[in-house]
Residue frames as a rotation matrix with the C-alpha (Angstrom) as fourth column:
UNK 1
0.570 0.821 0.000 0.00
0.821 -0.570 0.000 0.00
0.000 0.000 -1.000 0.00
UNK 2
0.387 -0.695 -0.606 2.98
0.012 -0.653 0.757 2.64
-0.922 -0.300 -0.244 0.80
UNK 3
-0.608 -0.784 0.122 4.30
0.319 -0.100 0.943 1.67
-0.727 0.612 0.311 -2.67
UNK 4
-0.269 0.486 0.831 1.29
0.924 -0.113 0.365 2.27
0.271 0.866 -0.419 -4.38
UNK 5
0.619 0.488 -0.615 0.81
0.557 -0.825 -0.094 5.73
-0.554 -0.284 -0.783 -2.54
UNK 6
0.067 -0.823 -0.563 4.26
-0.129 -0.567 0.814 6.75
-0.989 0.018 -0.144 -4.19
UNK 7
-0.717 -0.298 0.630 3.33
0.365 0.609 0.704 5.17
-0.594 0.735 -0.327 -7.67
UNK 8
-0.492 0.777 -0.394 -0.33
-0.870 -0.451 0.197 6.97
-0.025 0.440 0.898 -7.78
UNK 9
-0.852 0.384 -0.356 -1.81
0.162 0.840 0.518 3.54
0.497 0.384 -0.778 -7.92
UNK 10
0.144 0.949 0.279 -5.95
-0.393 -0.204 0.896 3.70
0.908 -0.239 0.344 -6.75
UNK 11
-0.732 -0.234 0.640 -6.52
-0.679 0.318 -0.661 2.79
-0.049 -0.919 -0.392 -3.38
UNK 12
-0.792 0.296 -0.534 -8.61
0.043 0.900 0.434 -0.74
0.609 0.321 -0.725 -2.80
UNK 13
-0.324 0.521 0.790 -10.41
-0.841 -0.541 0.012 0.26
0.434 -0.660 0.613 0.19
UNK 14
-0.754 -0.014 0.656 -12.26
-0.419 0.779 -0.466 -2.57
-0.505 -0.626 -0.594 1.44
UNK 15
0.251 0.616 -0.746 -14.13
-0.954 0.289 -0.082 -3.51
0.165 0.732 0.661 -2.04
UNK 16
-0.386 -0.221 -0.896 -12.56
-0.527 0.850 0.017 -7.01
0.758 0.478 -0.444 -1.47
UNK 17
-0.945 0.326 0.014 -14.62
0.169 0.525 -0.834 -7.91
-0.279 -0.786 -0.551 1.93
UNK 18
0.039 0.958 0.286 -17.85
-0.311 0.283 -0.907 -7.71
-0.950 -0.053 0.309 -0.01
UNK 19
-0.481 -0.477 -0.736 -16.80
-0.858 0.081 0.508 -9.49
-0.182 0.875 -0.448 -3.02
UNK 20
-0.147 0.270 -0.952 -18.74
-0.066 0.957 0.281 -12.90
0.987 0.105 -0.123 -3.25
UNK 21
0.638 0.635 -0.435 -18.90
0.153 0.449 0.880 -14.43
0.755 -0.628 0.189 -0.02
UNK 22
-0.302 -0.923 0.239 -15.98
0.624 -0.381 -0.683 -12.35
0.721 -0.057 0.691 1.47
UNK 23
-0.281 -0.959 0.019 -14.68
-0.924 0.265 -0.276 -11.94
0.260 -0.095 -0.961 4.18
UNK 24
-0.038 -0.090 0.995 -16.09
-0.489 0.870 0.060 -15.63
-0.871 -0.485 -0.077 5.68
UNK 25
0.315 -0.099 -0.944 -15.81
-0.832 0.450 -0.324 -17.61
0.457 0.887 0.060 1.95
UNK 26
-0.798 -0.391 -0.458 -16.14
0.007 0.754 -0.656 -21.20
0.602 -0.527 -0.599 2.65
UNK 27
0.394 0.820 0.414 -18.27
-0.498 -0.188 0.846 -20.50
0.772 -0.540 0.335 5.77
UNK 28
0.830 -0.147 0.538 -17.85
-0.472 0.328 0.818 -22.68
-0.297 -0.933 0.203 9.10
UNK 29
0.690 -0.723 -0.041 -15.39
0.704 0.683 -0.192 -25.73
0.166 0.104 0.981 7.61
UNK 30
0.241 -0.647 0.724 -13.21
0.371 -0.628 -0.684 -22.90
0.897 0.433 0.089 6.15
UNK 31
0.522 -0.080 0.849 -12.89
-0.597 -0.746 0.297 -20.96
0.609 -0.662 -0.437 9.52
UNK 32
0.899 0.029 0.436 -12.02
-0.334 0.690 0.643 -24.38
-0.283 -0.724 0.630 10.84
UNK 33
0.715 -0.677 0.171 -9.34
0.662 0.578 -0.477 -25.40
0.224 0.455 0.862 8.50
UNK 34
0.463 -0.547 0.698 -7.74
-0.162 -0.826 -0.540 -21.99
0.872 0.137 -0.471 8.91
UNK 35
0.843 0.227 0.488 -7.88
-0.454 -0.187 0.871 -22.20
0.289 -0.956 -0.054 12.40
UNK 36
0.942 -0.191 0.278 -5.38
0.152 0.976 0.155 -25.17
-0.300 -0.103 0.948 12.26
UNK 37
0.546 -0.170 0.820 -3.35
0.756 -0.321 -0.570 -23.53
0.360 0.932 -0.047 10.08
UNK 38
0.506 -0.120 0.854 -3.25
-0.360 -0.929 0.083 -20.40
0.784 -0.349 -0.513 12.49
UNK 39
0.877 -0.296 0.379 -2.41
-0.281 0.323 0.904 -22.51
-0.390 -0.899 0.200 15.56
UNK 40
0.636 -0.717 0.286 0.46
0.771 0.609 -0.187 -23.90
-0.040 0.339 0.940 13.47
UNK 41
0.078 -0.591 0.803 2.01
0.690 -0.549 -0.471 -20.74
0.719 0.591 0.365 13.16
UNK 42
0.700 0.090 0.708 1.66
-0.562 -0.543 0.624 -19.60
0.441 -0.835 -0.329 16.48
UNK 43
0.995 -0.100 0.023 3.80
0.041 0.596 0.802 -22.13
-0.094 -0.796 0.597 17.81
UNK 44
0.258 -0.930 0.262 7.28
0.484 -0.110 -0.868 -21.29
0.836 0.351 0.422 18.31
UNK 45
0.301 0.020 0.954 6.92
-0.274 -0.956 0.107 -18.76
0.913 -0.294 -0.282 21.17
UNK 46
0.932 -0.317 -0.173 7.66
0.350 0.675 0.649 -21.53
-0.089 -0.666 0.741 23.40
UNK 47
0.286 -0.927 0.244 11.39
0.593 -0.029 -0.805 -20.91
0.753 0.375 0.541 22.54
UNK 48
0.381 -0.222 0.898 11.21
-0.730 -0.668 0.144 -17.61
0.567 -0.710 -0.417 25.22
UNK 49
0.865 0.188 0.465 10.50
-0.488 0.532 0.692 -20.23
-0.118 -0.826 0.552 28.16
UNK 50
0.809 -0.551 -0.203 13.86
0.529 0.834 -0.154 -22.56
0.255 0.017 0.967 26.45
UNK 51
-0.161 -0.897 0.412 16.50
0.240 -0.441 -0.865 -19.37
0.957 -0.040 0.286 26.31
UNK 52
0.703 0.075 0.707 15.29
-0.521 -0.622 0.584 -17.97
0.484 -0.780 -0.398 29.74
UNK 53
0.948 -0.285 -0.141 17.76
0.287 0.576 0.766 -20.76
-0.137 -0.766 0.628 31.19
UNK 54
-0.158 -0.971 -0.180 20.60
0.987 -0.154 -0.036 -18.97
0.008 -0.184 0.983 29.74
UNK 55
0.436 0.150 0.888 19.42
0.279 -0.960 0.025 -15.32
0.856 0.237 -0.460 30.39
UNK 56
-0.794 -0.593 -0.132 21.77
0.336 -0.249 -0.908 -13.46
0.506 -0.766 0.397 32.69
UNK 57
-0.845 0.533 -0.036 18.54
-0.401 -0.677 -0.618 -11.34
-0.353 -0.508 0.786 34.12
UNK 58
-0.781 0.609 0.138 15.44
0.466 0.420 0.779 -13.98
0.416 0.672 -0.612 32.94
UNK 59
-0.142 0.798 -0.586 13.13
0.776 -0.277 -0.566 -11.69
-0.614 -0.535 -0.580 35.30
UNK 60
-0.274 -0.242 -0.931 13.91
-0.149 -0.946 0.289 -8.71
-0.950 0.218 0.224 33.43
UNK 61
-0.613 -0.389 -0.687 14.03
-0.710 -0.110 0.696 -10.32
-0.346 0.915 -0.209 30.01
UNK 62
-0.876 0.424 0.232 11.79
0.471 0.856 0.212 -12.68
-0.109 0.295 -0.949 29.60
UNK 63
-0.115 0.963 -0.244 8.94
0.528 -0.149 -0.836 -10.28
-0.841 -0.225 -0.492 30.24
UNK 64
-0.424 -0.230 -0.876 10.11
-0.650 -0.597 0.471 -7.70
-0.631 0.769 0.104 27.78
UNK 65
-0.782 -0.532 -0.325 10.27
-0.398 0.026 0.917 -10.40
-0.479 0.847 -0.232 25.59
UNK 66
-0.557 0.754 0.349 7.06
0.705 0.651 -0.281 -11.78
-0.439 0.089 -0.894 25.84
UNK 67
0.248 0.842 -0.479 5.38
0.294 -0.536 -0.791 -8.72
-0.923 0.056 -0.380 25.53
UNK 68
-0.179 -0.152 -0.972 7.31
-0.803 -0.548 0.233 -7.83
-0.568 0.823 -0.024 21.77
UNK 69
-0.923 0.232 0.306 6.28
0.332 0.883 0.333 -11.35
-0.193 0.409 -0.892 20.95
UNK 70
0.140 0.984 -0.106 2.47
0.369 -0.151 -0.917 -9.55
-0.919 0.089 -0.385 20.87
UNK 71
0.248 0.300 -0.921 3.44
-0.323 -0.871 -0.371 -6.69
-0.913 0.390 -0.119 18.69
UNK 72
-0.874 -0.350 -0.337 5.76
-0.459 0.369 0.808 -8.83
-0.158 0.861 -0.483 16.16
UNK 73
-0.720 0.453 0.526 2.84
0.535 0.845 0.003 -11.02
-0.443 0.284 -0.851 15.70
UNK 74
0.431 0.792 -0.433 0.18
0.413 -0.599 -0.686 -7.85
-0.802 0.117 -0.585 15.27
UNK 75
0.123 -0.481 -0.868 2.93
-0.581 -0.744 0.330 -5.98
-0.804 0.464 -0.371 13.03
UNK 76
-0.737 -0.437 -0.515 4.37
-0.657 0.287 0.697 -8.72
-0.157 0.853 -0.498 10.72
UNK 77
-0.862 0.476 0.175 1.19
0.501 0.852 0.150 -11.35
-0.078 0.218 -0.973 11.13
UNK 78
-0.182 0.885 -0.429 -1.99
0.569 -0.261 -0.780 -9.84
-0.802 -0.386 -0.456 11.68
UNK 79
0.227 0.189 -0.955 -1.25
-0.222 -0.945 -0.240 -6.54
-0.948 0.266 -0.172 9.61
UNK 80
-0.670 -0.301 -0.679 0.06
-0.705 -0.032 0.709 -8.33
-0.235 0.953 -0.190 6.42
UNK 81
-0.693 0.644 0.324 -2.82
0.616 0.762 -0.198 -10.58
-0.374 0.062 -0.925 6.75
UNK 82
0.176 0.473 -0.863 -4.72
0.456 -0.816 -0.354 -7.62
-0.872 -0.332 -0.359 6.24
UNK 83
-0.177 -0.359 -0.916 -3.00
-0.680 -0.628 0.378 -5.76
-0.711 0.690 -0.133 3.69
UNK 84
-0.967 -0.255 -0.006 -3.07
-0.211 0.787 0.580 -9.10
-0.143 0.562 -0.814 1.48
UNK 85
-0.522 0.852 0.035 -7.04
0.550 0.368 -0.750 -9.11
-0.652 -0.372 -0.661 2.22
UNK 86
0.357 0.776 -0.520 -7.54
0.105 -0.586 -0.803 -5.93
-0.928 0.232 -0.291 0.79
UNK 87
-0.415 -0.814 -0.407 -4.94
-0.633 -0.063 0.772 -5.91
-0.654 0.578 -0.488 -1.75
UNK 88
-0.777 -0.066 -0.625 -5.96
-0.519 0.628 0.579 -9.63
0.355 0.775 -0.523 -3.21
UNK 89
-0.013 0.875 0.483 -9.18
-0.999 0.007 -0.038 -10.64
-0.037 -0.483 0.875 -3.43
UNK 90
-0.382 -0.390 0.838 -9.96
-0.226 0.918 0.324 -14.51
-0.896 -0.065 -0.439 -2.76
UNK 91
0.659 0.738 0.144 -11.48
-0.036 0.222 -0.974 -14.67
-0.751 0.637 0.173 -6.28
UNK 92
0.100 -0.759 -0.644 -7.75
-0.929 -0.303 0.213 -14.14
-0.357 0.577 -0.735 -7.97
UNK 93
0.961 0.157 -0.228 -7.59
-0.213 0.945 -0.248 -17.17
0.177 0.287 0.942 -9.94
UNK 94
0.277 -0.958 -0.069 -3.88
-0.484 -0.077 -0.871 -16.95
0.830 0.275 -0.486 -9.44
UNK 95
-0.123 0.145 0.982 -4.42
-0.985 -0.138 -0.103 -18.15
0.121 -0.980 0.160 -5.81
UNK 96
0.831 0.546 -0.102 -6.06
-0.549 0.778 -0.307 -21.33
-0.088 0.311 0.946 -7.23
UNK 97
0.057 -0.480 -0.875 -3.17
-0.727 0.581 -0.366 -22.74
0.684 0.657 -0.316 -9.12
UNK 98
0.610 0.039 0.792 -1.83
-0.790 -0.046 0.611 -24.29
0.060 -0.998 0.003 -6.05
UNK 99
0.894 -0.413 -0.172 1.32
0.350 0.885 -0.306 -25.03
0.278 0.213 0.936 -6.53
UNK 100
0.866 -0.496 -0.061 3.60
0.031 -0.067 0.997 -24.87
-0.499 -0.866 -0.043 -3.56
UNK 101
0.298 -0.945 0.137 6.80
0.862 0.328 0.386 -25.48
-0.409 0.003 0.912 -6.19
UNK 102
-0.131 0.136 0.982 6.03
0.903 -0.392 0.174 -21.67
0.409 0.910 -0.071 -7.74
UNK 103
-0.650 0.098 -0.754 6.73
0.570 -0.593 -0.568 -18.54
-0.503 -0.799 0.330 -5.83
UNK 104
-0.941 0.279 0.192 5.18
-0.212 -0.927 0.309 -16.54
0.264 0.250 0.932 -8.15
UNK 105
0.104 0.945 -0.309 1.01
0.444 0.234 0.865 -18.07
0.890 -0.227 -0.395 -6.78
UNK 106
-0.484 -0.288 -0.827 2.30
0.844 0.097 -0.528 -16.34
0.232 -0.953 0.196 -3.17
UNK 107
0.344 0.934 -0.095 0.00
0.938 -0.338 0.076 -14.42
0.039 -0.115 -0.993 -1.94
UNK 108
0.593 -0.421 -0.686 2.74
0.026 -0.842 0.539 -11.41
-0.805 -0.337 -0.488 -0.95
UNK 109
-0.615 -0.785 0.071 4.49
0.470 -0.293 0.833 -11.91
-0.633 0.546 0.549 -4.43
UNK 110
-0.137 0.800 0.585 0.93
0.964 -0.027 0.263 -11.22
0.227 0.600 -0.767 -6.08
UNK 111
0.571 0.131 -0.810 0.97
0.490 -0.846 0.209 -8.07
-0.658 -0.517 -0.548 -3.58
UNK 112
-0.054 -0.717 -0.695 4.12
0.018 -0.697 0.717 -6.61
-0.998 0.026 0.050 -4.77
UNK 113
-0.511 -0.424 0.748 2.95
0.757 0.190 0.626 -7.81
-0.407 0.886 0.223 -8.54
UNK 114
0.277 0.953 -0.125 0.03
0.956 -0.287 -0.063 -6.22
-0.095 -0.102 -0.990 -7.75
UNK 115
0.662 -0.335 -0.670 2.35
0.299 -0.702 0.646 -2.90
-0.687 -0.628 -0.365 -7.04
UNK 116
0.994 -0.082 -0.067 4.14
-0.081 -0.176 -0.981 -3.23
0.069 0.981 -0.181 -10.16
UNK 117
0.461 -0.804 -0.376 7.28
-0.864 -0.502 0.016 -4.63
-0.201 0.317 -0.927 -9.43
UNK 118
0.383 -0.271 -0.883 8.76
-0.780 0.417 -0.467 -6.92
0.495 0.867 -0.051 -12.04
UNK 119
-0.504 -0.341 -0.793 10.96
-0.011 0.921 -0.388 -8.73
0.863 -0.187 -0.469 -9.55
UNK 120
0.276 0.629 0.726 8.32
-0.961 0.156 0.230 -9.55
0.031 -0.761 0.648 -6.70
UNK 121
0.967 0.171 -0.189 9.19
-0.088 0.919 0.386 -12.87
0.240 -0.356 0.903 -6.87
UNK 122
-0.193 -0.979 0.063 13.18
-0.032 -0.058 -0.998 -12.50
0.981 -0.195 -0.020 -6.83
UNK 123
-0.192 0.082 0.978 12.06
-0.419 -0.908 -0.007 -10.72
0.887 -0.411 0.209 -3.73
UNK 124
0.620 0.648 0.442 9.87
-0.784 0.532 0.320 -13.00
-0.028 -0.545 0.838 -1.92
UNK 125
0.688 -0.527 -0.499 12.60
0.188 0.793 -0.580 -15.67
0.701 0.305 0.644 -2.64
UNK 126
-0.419 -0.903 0.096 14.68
0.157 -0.176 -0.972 -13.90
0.894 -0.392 0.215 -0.41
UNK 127
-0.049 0.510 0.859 12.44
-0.793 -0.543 0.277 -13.17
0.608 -0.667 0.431 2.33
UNK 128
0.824 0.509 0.249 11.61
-0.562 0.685 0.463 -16.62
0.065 -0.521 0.851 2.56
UNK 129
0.215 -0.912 -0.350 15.19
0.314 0.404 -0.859 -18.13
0.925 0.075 0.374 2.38
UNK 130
-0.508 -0.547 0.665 15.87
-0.264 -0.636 -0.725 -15.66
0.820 -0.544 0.179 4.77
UNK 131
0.096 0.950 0.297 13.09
-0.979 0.037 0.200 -17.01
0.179 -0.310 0.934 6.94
UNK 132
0.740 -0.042 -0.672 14.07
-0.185 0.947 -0.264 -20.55
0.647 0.319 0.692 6.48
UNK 133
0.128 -0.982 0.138 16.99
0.106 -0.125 -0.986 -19.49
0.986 0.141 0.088 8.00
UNK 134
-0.725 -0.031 0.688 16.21
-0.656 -0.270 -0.704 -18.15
0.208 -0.962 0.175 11.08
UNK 135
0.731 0.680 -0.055 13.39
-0.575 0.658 0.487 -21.32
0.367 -0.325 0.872 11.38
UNK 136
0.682 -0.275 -0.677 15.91
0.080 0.949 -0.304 -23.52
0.727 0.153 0.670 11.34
UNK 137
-0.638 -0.760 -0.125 18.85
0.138 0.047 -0.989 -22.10
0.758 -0.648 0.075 13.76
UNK 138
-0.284 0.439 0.852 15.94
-0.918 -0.381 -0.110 -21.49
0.277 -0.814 0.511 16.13
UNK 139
0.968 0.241 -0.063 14.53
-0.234 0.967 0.100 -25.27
0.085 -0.082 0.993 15.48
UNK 140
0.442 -0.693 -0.570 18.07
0.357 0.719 -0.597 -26.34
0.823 0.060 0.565 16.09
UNK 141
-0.538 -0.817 0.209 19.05
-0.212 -0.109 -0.971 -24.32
0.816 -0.567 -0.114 18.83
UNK 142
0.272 0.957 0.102 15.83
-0.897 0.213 0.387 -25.23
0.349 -0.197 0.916 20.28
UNK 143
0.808 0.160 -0.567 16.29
-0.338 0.914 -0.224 -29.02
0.482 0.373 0.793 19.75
UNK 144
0.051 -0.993 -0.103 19.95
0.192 0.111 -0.975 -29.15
0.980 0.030 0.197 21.01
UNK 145
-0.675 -0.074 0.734 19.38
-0.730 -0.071 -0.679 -27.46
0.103 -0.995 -0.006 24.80
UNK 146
0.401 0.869 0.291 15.73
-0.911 0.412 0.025 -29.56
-0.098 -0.276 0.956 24.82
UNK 147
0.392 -0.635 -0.666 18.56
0.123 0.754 -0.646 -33.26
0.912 0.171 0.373 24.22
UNK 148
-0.355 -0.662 0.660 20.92
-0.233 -0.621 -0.749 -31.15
0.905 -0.419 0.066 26.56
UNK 149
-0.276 0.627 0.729 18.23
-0.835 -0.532 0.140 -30.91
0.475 -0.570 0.670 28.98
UNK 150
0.751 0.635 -0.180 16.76
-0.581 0.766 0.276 -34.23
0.314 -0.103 0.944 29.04
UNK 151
0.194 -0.772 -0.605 20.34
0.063 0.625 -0.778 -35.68
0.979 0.113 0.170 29.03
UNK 152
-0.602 -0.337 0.724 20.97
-0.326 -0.723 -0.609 -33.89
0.729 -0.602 0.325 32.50
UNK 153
0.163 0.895 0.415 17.47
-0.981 0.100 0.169 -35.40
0.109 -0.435 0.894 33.87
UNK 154
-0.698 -0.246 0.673 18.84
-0.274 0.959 0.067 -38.76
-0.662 -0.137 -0.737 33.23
UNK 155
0.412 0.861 0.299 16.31
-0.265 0.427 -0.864 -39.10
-0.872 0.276 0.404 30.78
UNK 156
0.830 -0.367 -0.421 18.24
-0.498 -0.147 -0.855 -39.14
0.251 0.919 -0.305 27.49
UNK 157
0.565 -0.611 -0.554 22.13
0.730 0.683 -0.009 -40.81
0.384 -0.400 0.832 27.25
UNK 158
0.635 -0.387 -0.669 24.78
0.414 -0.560 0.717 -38.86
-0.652 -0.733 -0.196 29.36
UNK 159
-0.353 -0.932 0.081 26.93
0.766 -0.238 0.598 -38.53
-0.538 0.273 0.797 26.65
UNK 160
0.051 0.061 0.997 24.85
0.766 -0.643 0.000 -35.56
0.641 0.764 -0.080 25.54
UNK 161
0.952 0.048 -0.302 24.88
0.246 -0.708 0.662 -33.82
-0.182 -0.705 -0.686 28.71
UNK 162
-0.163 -0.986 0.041 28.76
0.882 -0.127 0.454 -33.15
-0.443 0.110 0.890 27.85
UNK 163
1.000 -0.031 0.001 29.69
-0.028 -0.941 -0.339 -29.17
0.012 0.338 -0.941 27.25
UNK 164
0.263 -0.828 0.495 32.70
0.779 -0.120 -0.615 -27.88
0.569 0.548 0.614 25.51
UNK 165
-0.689 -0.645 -0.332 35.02
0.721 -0.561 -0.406 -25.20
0.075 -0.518 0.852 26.89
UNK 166
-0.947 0.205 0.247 32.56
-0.054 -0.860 0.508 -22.46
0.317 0.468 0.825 25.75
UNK 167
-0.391 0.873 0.292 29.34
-0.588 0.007 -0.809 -24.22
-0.708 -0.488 0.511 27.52
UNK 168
0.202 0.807 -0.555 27.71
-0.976 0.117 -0.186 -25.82
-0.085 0.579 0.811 24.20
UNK 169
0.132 0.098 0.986 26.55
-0.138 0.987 -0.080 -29.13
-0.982 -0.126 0.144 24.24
UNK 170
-0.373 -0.659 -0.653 28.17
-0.808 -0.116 0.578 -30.59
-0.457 0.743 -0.489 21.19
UNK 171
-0.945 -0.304 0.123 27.17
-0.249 0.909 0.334 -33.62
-0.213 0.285 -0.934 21.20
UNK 172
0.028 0.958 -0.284 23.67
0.448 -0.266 -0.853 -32.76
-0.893 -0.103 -0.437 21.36
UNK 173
0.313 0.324 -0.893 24.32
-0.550 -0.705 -0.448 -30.58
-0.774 0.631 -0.042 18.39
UNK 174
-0.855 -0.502 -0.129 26.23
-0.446 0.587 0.675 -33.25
-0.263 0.635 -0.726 16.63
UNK 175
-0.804 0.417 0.423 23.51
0.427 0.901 -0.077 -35.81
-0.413 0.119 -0.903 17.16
UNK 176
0.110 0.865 -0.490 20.41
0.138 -0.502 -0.854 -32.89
-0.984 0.027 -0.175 16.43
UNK 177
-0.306 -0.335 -0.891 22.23
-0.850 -0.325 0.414 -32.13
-0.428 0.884 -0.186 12.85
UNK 178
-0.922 -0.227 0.314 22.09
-0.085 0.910 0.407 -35.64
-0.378 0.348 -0.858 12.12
UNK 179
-0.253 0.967 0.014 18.66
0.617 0.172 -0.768 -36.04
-0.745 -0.186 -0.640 12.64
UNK 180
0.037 0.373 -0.927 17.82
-0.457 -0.819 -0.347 -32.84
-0.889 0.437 0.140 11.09
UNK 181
-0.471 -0.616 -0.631 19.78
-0.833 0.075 0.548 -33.97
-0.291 0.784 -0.548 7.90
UNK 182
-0.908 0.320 0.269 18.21
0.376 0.908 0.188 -37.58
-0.184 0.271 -0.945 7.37
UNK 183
0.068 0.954 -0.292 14.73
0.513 -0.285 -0.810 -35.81
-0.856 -0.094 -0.509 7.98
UNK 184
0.287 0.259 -0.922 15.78
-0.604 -0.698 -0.384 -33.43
-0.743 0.667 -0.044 4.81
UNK 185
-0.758 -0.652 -0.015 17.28
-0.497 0.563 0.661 -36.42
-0.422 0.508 -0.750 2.83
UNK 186
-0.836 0.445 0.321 14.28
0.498 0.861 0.103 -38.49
-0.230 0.245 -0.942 2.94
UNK 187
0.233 0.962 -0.143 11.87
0.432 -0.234 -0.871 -35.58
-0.871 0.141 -0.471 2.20
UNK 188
-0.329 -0.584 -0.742 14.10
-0.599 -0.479 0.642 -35.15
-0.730 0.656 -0.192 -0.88
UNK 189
-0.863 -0.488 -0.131 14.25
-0.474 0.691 0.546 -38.50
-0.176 0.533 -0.828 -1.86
UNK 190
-0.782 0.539 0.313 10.41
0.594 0.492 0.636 -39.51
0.189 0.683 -0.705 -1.41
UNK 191
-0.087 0.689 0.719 6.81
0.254 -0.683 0.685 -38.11
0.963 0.242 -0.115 -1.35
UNK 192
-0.472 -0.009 0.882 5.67
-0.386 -0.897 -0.216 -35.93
0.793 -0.442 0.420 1.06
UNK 193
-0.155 0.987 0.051 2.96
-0.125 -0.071 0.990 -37.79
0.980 0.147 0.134 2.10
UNK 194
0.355 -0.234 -0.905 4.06
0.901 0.345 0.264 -39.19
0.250 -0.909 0.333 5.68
UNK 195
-0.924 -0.374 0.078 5.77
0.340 -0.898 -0.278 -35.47
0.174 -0.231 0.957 6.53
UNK 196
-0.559 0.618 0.553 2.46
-0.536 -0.778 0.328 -33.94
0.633 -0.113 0.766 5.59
UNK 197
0.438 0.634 -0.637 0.54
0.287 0.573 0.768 -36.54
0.852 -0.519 0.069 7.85
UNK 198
-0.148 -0.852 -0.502 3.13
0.781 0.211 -0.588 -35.88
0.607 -0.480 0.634 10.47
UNK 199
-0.894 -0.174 0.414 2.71
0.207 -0.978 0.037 -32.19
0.398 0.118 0.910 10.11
UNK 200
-0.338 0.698 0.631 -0.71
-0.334 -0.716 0.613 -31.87
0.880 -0.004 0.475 10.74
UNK 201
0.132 -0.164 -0.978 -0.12
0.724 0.689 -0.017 -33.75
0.677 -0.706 0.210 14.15
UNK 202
-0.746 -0.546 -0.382 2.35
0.665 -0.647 -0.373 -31.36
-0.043 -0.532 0.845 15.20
UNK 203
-0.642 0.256 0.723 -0.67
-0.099 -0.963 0.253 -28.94
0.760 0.091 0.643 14.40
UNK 204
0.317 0.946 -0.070 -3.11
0.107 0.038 0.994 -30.50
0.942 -0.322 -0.089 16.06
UNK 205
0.191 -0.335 -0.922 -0.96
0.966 0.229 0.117 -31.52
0.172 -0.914 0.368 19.42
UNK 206
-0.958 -0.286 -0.009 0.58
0.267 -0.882 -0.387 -27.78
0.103 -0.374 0.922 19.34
UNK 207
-0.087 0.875 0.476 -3.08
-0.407 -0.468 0.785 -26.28
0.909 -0.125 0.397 19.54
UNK 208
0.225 0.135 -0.965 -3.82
-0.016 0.991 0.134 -28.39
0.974 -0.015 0.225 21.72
UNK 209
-0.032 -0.714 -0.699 -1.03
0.981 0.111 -0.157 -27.70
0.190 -0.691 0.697 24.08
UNK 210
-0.651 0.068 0.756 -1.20
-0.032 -0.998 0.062 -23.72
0.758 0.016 0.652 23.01
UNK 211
0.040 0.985 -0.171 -5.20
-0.033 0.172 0.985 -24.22
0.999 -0.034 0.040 24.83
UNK 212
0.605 -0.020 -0.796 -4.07
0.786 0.176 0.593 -25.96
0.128 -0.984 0.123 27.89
UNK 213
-0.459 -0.860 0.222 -1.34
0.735 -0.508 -0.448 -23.35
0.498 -0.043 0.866 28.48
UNK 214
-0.373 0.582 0.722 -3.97
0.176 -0.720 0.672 -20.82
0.911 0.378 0.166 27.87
UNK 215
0.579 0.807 0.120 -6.49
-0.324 0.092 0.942 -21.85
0.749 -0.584 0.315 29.80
């Protein structure tokens, strides 16, 4: 929207939330599948609760951090959920294609095609790389203390409880890479279909767990 104020492009107002059956398209099921969907993408914030064991000041810091865990989610989730609402309606046939191997069907590269610029998908290629990136050293540093941890409890073998000069459990990271690695080998090598069956576990149990937390 900020580029199209500087481009002259019309504004969209909010013509796409009475388009067809916009904004609840689908009805009930739809609201339900999302839902899933949403809870999946909430989960991570756990992570605060894993670093507070190495925070020099976890009273101090942990709140802080909890509370910019609202706004990042209102600022970079909520609000581009939004912008993308009014921006693309759900009638773009481009949406349809659905095909996960094609940045250019992304709902934010459609935005920025939408905006007129040529490489929107270059773009979005980086974002999400960049993204990928920080999933993963979080899902590994994550994975590594949560080995670490268990190893310490007696619950896991001792030889991950072992720290290098510097404090990091190595062997824990040795053995977490591994893992990692086979897990990206074999979703190379065949179909998805177990992963995505997997996946929508991890959604259901994280909701699930999000709920009881909650509540």
């Amino acid at each position: 929207m900020i580029i199209g104020i500087f481009k002259g492009v019309e504004p969209v107002g909010w013509s796409n939330w009475t388009t067809g059956d916009a904004p609840f398209a689908g009805g009930f099921a739809a609201m339900i599948g999302v839902a899933m969907i949403v809870g999946f993408s909430f989960q991570g914030t756990e992570l605060i609760g894993i670093a507070a064991g190495e925070s020099e000041n976890p009273e101090k810091n942990i709140p802080r951090a909890v509370r910019q865990v609202f706004w990042r989610i209102l600022l970079f989730y909520v609000f581009a959920i939004l912008i993308i609402s009014l921006i693309i309606p759900y009638t773009d046939p481009n949406l349809l294609r659905n095909d996960v191997k094609d940045i250019s069907v992304s709902p934010f590269t459609l935005v920025f095609q939408h905006a007129g610029l040529l490489s929107a998908a270059a773009i979005m290629n980086a974002v999400i790389l960049t993204a990928v990136l920080s999933a993963g050293n979080s899902g590994m540093y994550a994975s590594t203390r949560m080995l670490y941890t268990l190893a310490c409890d007696g619950k896991a073998p001792r030889i991950f409880a072992k720290l290098s000069r510097g404090g990091v459990p190595r062997n824990a990271l040795y053995a977490t890479t591994v893992i990692a690695g086979l897990c990206f080998f074999d979703l190379n090598v065949r179909q998805p279909d177990g992963l995505s069956v997997a996946v929508e576990h991890l959604r259901y149990d994280g909701l699930h767990r999000l709920a009881g937390d909650c509540h």
